[in-house]
C-alpha positions in Angstrom: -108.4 -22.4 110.1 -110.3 -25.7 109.8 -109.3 -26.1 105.8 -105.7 -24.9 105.9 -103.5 -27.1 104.5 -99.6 -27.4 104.6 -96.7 -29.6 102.9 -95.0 -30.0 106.4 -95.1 -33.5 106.7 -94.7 -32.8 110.2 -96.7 -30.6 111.3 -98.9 -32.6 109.5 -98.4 -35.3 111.5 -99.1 -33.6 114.7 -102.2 -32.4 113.5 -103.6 -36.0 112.7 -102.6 -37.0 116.1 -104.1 -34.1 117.4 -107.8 -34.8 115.6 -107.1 -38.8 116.7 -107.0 -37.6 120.2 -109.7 -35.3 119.6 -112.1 -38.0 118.8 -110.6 -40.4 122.2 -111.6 -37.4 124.1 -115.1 -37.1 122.5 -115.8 -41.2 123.4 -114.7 -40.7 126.7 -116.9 -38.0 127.4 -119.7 -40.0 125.7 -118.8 -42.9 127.7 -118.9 -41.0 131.2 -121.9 -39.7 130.6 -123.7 -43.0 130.2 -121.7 -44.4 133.5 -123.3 -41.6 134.9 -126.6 -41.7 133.8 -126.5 -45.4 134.8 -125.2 -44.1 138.4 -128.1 -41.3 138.5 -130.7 -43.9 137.6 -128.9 -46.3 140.5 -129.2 -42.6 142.7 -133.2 -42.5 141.8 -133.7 -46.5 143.0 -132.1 -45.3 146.2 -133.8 -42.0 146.9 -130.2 -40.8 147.1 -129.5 -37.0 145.9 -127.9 -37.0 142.2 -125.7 -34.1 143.0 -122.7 -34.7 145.4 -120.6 -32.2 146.5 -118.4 -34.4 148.4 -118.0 -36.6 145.8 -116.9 -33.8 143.4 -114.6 -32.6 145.4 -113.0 -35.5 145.9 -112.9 -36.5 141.7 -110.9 -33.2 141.8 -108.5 -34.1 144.1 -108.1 -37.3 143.0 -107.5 -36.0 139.6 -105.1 -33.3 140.7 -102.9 -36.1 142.3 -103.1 -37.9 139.0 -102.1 -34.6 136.9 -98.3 -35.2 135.8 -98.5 -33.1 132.6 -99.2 -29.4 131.4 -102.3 -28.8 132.5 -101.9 -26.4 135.9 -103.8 -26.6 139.0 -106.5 -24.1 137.8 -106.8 -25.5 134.7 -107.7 -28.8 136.1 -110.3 -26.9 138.4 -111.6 -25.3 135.0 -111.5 -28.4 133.3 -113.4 -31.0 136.0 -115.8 -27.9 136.5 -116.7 -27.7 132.7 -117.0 -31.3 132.6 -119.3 -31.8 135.7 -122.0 -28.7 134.6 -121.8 -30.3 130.7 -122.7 -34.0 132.2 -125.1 -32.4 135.0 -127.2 -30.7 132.0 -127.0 -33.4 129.7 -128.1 -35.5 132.4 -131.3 -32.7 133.2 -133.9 -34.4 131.0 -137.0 -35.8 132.5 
């Protein structure tokens, strides 16, 4: 529940942190979107193909050596796939 409120000082705590990181998360996905709308525009000057599988798969791998927290192997898969068809359709305009 968006609204609920609580007198845990604690929990309220977390759930600050949790909103703080919220809003990193929503920069950073702002910010790799215009680095790769720059990159696709570079991509266009080139006559070089946008999409790059190769290049995907390596992101994921590269990322997957980089993983040292919670998040599991398939969530990571989940999570780079999500964020590579959200930029590829923000990216679709004309």
């Amino acid at each position: 529940m968006a609204g609920e409120t609580t007198t845990d000082a604690a929990l309220n705590d977390l759930r600050d942190l949790l909103a703080e990181n919220d809003r990193a998360l929503l920069d950073l996905v702002n910010r790799r979107l215009d680095l790769v709308h720059k990159i696709k525009q570079r991509k266009a000057e080139l006559g070089v193909e946008f999409v790059d599988p190769e290049r995907e798969a390596w992101l994921l791998d590269h990322l997957r050596r980089a993983n040292n927290g919670l998040l599991s192997d398939e969530g990571l898969r989940e999570f780079v796939s999500t964020l590579l068809d959200l930029t590829k359709r923000e990216l679709a305009g004309p």
